[in-house]
N, C-alpha and C positions, 0 to 999 in steps of 0.2 A: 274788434274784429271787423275785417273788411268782408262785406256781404256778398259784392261782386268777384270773391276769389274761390267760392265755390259752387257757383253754379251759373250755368249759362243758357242763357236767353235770347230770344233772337226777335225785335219788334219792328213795328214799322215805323217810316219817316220821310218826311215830307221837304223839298226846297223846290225851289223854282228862280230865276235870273227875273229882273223887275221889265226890259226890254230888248228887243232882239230888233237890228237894223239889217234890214236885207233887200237887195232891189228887187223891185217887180218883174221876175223875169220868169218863165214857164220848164222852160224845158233846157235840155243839152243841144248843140249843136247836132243835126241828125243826120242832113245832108247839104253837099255845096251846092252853090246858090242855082235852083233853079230860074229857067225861064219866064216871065211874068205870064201866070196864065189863072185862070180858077174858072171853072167849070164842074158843073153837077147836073146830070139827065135830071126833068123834073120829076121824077116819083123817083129817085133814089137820095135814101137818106145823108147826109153829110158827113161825109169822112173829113178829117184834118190832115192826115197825113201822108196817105196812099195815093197815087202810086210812087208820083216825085220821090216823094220821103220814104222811109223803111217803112215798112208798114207798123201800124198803131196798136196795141191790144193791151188788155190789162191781165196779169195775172195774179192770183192768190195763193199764195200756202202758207201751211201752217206746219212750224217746225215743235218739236219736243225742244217741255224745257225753257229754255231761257232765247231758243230761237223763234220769234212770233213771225207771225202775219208779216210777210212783205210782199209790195206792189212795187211794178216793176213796167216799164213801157216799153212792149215786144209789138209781134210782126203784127200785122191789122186786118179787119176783114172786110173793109173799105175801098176796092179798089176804083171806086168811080170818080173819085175827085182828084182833081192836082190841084195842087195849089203853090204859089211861089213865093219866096220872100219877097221879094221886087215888088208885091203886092203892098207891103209895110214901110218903112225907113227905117234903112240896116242903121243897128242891129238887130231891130224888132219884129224878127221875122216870129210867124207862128209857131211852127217850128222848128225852123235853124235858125237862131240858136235860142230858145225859150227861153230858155234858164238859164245862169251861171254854173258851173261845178257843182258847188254844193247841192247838200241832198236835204228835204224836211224828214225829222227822221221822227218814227213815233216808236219807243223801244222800252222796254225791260230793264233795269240794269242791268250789269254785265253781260250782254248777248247782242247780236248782231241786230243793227237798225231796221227798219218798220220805213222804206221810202218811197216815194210817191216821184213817176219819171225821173227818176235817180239820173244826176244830183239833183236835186230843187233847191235846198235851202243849205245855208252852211251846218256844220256839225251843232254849234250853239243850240240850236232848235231842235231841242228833243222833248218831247211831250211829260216821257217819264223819268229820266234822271236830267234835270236835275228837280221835274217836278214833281217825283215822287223815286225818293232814292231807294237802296235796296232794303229790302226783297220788295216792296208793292209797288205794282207798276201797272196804267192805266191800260195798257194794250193786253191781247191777248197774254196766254188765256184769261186773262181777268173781263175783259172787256170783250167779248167778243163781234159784236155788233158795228158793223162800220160800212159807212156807205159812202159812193165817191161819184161826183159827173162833173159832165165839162159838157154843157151848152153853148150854143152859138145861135140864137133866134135871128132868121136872115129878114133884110132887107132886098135882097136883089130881086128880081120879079122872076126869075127862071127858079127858086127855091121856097117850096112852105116851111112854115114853122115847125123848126125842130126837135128832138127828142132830144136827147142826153145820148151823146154819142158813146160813149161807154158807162154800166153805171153796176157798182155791186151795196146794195138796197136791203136792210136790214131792219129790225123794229125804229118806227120813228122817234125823235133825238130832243130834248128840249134843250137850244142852245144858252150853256151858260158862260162860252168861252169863246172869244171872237181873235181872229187875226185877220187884220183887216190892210190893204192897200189900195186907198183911190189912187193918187198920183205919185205919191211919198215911200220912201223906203218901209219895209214892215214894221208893224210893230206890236209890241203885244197888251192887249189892254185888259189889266188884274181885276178891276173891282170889278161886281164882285165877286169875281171868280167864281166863287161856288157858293151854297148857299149852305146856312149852321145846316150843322148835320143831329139826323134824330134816328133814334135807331131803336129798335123793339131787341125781342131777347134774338131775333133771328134774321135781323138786319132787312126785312123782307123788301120794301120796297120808299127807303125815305132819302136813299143817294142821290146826287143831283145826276145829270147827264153831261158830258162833255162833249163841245161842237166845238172846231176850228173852222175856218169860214175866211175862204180868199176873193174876196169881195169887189166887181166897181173896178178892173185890171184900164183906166180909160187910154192907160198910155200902150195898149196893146190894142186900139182900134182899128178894125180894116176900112180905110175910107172910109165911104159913105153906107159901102157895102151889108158890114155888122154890125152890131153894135157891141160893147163892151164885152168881153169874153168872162163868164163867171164860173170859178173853179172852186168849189165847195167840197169840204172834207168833213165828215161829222165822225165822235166816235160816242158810245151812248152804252148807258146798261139797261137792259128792257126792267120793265116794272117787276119782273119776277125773279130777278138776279141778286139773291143774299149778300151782297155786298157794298159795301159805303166806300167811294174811293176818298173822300178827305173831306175834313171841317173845312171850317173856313181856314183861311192856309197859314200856315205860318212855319217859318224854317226848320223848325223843332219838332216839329209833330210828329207824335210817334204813338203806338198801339197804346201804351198807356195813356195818353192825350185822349185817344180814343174812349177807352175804357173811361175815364174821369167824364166822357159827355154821354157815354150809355148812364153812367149811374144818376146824372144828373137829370137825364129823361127818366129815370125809372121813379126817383123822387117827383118828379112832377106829375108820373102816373099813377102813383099812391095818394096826393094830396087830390088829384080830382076824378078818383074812383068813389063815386056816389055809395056801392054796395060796402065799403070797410076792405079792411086786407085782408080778412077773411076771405073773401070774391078770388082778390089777383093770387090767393094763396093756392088756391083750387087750380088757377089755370095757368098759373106762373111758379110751381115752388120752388125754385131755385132766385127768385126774381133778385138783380143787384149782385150775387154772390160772383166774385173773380172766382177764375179758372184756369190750370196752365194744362198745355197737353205734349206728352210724349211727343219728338220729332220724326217721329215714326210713321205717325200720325196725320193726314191732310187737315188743315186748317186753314180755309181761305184766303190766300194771299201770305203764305208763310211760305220759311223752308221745307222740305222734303226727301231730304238726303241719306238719312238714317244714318248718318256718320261717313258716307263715303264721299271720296273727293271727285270723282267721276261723276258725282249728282250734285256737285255744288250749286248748279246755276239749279235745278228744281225748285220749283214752285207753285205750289198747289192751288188747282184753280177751282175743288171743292172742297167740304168740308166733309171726313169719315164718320159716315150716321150715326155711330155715338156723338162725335164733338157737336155735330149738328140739332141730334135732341137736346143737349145739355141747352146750347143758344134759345131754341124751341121755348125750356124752362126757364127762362130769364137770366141764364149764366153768364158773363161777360168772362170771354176769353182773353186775358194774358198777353200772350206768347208760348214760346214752343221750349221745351228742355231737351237738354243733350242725352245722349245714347251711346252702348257699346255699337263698334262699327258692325252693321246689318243683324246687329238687336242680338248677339251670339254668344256674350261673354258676360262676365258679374262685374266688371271695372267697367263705367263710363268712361273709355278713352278711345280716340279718334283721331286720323293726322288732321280732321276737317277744322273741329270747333278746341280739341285739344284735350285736357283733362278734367273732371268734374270731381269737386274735394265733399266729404263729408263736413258738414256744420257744426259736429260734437268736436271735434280735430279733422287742420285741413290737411295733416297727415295721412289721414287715412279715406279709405274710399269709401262711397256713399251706395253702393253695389249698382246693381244693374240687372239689364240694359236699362229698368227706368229709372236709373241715376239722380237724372238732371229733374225729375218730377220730383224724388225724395228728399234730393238735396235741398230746393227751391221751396218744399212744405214744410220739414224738418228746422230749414231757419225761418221759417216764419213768414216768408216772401209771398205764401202763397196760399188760399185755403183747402181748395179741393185740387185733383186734379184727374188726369186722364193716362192709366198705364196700359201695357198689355204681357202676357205670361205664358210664355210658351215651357220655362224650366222653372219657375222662380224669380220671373221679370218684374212682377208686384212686389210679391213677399219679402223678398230678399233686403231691395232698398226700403222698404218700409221699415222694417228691422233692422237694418243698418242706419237708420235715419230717426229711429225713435214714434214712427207714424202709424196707423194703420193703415192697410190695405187689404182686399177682398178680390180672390179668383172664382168667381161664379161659377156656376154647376156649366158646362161644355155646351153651347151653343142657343145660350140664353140672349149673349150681348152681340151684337155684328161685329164683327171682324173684318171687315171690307172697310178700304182706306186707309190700309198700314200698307208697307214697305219694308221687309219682301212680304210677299205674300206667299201665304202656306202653302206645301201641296205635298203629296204623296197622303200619309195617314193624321199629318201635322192639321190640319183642320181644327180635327175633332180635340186637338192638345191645345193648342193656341185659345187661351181667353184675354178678353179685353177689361177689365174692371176698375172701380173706382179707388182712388186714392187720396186721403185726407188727415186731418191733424184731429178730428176729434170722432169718435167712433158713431154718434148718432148720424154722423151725415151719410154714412156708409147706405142707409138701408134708403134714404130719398133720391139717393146717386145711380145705385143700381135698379131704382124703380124705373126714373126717366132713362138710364140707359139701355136698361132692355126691351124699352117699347112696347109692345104687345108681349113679345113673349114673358114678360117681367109676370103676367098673371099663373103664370105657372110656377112660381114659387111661393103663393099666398103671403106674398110679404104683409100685408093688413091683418092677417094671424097672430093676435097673442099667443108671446110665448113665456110658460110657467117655467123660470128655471127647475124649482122644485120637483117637478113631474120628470127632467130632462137623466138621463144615464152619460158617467161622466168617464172617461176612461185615460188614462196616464200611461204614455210611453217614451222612456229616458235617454233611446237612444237605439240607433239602427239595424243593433244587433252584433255587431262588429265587422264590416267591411273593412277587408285590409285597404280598399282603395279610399277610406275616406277617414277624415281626420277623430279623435276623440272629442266628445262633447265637454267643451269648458265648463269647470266645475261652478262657474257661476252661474251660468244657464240653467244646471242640473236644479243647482241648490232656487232660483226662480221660480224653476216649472215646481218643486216642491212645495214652496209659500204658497203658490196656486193651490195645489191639491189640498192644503191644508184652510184655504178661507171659503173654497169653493162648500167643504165639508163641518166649517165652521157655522158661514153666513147664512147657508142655503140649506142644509141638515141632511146632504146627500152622503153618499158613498164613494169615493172615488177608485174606481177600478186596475191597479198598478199588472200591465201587462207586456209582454216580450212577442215580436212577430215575427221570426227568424225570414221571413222571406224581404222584408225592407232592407235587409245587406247586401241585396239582390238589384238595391234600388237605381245605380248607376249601369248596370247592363241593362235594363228592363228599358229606361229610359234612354238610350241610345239606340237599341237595338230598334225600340219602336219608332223613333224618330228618322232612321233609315228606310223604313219597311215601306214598299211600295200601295201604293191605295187601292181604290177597290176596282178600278181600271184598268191595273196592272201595271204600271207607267211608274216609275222610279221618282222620288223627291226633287226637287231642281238639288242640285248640290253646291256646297258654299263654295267652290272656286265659280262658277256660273255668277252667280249673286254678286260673288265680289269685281267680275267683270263686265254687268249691267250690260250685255250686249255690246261690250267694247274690245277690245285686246285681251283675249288668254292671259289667265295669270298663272305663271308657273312658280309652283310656291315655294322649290329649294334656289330660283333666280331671286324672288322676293325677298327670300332668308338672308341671301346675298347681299342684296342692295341694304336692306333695313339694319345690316351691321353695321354701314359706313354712310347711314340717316338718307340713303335716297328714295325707300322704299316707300307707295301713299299708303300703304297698310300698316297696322300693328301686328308686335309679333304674338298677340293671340290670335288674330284671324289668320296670319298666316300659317300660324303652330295648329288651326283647325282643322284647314286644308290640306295640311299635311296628315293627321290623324286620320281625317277621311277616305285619302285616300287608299286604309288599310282596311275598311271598314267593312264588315258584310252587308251586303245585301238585303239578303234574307235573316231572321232571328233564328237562334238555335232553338231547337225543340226545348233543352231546358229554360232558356229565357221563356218562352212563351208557358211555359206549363208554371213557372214561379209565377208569370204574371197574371194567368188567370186566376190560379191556386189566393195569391193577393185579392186581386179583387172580389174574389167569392166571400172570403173571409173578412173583410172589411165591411162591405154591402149589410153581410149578414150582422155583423158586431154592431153597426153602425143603424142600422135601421130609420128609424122616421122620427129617432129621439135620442140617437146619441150623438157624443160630441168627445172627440178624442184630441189629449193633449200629446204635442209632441214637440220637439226641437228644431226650429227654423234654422237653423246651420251650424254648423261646431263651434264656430268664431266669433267673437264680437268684432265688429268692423275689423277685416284686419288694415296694415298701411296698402299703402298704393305699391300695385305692381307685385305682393306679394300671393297673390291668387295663383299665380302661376303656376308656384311651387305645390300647391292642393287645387290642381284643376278639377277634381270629383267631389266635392264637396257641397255642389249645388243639388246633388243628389238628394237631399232631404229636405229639398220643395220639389224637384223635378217629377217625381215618383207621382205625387198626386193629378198633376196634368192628363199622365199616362193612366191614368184610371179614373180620370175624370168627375172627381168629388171635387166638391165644393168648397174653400179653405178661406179662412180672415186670419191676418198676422195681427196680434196686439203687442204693445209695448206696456213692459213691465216694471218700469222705472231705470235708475241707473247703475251702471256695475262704479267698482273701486276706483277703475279711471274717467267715469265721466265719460262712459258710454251706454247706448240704449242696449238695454235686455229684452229680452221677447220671447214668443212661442206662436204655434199655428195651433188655431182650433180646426178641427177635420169633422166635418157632420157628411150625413149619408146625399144621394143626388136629388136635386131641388130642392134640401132642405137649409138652403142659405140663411133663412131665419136666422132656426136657432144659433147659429157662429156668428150672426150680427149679435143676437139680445144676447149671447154671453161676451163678446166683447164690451157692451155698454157696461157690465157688470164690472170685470173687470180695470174700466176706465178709471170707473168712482173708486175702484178699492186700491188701486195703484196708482192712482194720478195721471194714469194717459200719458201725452205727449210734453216733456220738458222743454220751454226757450234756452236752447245753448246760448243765445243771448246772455240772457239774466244767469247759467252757470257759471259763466267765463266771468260775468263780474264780480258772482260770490266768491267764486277761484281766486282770485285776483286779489280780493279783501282780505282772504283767510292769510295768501301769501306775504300778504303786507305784513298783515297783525305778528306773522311767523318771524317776520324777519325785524320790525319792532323789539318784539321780544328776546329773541338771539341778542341784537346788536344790545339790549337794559343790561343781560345776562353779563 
């Protein structure tokens, strides 16, 4: 099986050109050749290019996105000096013509250049691709720190010693990266570039700094007048800036190169920890463990697009304070996993990054929107990882993937630094939680992820399954809008009731809640409903236009028939549904939902734990969701009433797919659905390598067809 055909990843990588030949020249031609004159009243400071010349100034902005920092040489506020080329020998005038064309560009990948008196240097000379190709890139926002002057200490007796006639001044820089020109064309000088890179779980402060440095210009002298003109460019990450822009360099490098010299620091900080592991356990426990996170997700120096093409060039210049605690804990992040576009649907697909295959069959989908996390755990690629759950966004691909996952009790874990972000009543439904291949990690993951608030769920609490009340329910009641539950689920959650009641010497409670057929209006209705502000949800045509061009989504339907549309037709088949959508919930939605949560609450108490069906389907193929769009309904329900849920897996159905169920315990009482997932790990096996199925597969087929062919 090919690894790279189900799921996708997006890491970083590194090249750079060994030299760059370019003449010493400063600037553009600005103006025809002035008069030979230079003059400066003595107490005014020295302008280079006023008034003869246009005037001089520097500007900064900072664009979203993949548009950084660029400088730019506009009007000046200098007007006391002239100065003339006839002062130099043409063509070496100061300012007309300083430079050639070209520009020195300091830039992003794919985004517009970062230049300095534009042109300065030819295109070759770009700082970050190709010295650091896509997505990391040393300029903003990654870097934001950048300082720039251009002095001229005089000799002439009518002028004192200079200041830096323009200068933008940021935390001081340690230069590791020189371009230098005394007499000779540029060039760029590598070793050693940068220094081995060492990294803590949270990168804090062991990146080197980057300085460029135009050095010594002597064939740009004014007589006897000046002396060498020195044009200095630094760019630098201050000491408090979480991120490592590159090891030592090498064309290949890429996040995992990365991740392989975190682990190798973290080994060397085990071997000379005087206290034992116990110590770094305490203040590191995730310490060495890889990690991927949902694209949804900010992860320093990654993508940020949540599937849309309109955010392609996006790139996240923090990290979203769960990914950031995990680092905190000694986690080494990865890379980022694919997503349904703007996290909305249960298929991973996207016109961005494309499709994302389930690892049991790449026929079939891996659900969603955290797909590309389920996919990437489920085969093995990965240990823990980072989702988030607004209908079913864990549970779902967790279950379709074979993995567990865990939607925490409603506003345990932060939510700040995903893509879109919630709003109307969507808040309080939106969880962020952990994702992983074996169940005990579940309860270390949402420790560090919920930071302080994590003490409100007394996870350090034994829990006695024995003591625990256990309750079974087969199915939703009958929604006409939602599929029947596959008889091998049923017959699953069965085997459950029967070991729970076997192992443990409980009771298992077999119950019917007619108001869960309710579960797909309840969950849309609330998902619409304006917040406690008054103020309507952003709506997914908005989202899917990220502040750019109206989308009209029967034009969309249009285009996307004859493949020119950037959308899929479930976001656009969303927006259209939407826009039938009420407003407001009917009094009966809301009377079933409270009616729901009163009786749940009450059922569920500080010690139960209710079984039920994580979706009708076993994985089904790709693309056929569509046809059962309301079927997410039996994860989404819980959201909207804000209990706490872990999906386990129950081993394999007849084809060699994962089985499952959701445990439901009452609010903050996330415990007990972690310690009876562990239960159920050991007595079902957990999480199977579709690796090693595909090979037993594969054996048995052999032997079958052996045997035929003896026959």
């Amino acid at each position: 099986m090919r690894e790279d055909t189900y799921f996708h990843c997006a890491f970083k990588s590194t090249t750079l050109p060994s030299s760059l030949l370019l003449p010493p020249i400063l600037c553009p031609p600005l103006l025809p050749p002035p008069s030979p004159s230079l003059s400066a009243p003595p107490t005014t400071p020295l302008s280079l290019c006023p008034p003869l010349l246009p005037p001089l100034s520097l500007s900064l902005s900072v664009r979203p996105s993949y548009h950084p920092l660029s400088l730019s040489v506009r009007p000046s506020y200098h007007p006391s000096l002239s100065l003339s080329a006839a002062l130099l020998p043409p063509p070496l005038s100061l300012c007309p013509p300083l430079l050639p064309p070209p520009s020195l560009s300091l830039r992003p990948s794919y985004h517009p250049p970062l230049s300095l008196c534009p042109p300065l240097l030819p295109p070759p000379l770009s700082l970050c691709p190709p010295l650091l190709p896509p997505p990391l890139s040393l300029c903003p926002p990654l870097l934001p720190p950048l300082s720039l002057s251009l002095s001229a200490p005089s000799y002439h007796p009518s002028l004192s010693p200079l200041s830096p006639l323009f200068s933008l001044s940021f935390p001081p820089t340690t230069p590791s990266l020189s371009l230098s020109a005394p007499t000779t064309p540029l060039s760029l000088s590598l070793p050693p570039l940068l220094p081995p890179l060492s990294l803590s779980s949270v990168r804090p402060s062991y990146h080197p700094s980057l300085s460029l440095s135009l050095l010594s210009l002597s064939s740009l002298s004014v007589r006897p007048y000046l002396p060498p003109l020195s044009l200095s460019l630094s760019l630098s990450a201050p000491p408090s800036t979480p991120l490592s822009l590159c090891p030592p360099f090498h064309p290949s490098l890429s996040l995992f190169s990365l991740a392989l010299q975190e682990a190798a620091q973290v080994d060397k900080l085990i071997e000379e920890e005087t206290g034992g592991e116990d110590v770094l356990e305490d203040r590191l426990p995730l310490l060495g463990v890889p990690f991927t996170v949902k694209e949804a997700f900010s992860l320093q120096g990654m993508p940020n697009s949540t599937g849309l093409v309109s955010r392609r060039g996006v790139i996240s210049a923090t990290d979203a304070p769960p990914v950031a605690l995990l680092k905190r804990a000694g986690a080494i992040p990865l890379g980022v996993t694919n997503c349904s576009e703007l996290c909305m649907w249960l298929e991973s697909h996207n016109r961005l990054y494309g499709i994302t295959n389930n690892p049991y069959d790449l026929e079939r989908i891996p659900g969603g929107s955290s797909g590309g996390e389920g996919s990437i755990l489920g085969g093995g690629g990965s240990v823990i990882g980072v989702g988030s759950d607004v209908g079913g966004s864990i549970r779902i691909p967790a279950f379709f993937n074979g993995i567990f996952g865990h939607k925490p009790t409603s506003g345990v874990v932060s939510n700040v630094g995903q893509f879109p972000p919630a709003s109307g009543q969507q808040p309080g439904f939106l969880c962020t939680g952990p994702m992983c291949r074996y169940a005990q990690d579940l309860l270390p993951m949402l420790r560090v992820m919920g930071g302080a608030n994590a003490d409100r769920l007394s996870l350090s609490s034994e829990v006695d399954l024995k003591r625990l009340r256990f309750f079974s329910v087969p199915h939703d009641g009958g929604s006409p809008l939602v599929s029947p539950v596959d008889q091998q689920l049923v017959l699953a959650q069965r085997r459950v009731v029967e070991r729970l009641e076997a192992d443990l010497g409980v009771k298992v409670q077999q119950l019917k809640i007619p108001q869960l057929k309710y579960s797909f209006q309840i969950w849309s209705a609330m998902m619409g409903a304006p917040g406690k502000d008054g103020k309507q949800p952003t709506s997914f045509a908005e989202l899917m236009s990220d502040h750019g061009k109206k989308v009209w989504p029967l034009w969309e339907m249009a285009k996307w028939t004859v493949g020119l549309s950037k959308h899929t037709v479930a976001a656009i088949g969303l927006v259209l549904v939407e826009m039938f959508q009420r407003s407001q919930p009917t009094q009966l939605i809301l009377q079933q939902k409270e009616s729901l949560q009163k009786d749940l609450e009450e059922l569920l108490g500080t010690d139960g734990v209710l079984l039920y069906p994580s979706h009708p389907h076993l994985a089904p193929k790709h693309h056929h969701p569509l046809f059962t769009p309301f079927n997410f309904s039996y994860t989404g329900i819980f959201n909207i009433l804000g209990l706490p849920v872990t999906q386990c897996p129950l081993g394999l159905s007849e084809e060699g797919l994962p089985l499952g169920l959701q445990l439901v315990v009452g609010k903050q009482q996330d415990r007990l659905s972690l310690a009876t997932a562990v239960f159920l790990e050991k007595t079902f096996g957990g999480w199977r390598d579709p690796g090693s199925i595909a090979t037993a597969t594969t054996q048995l087929d052999t032997r079958r067809g052996a045997s035929t062919t003896a026959s």
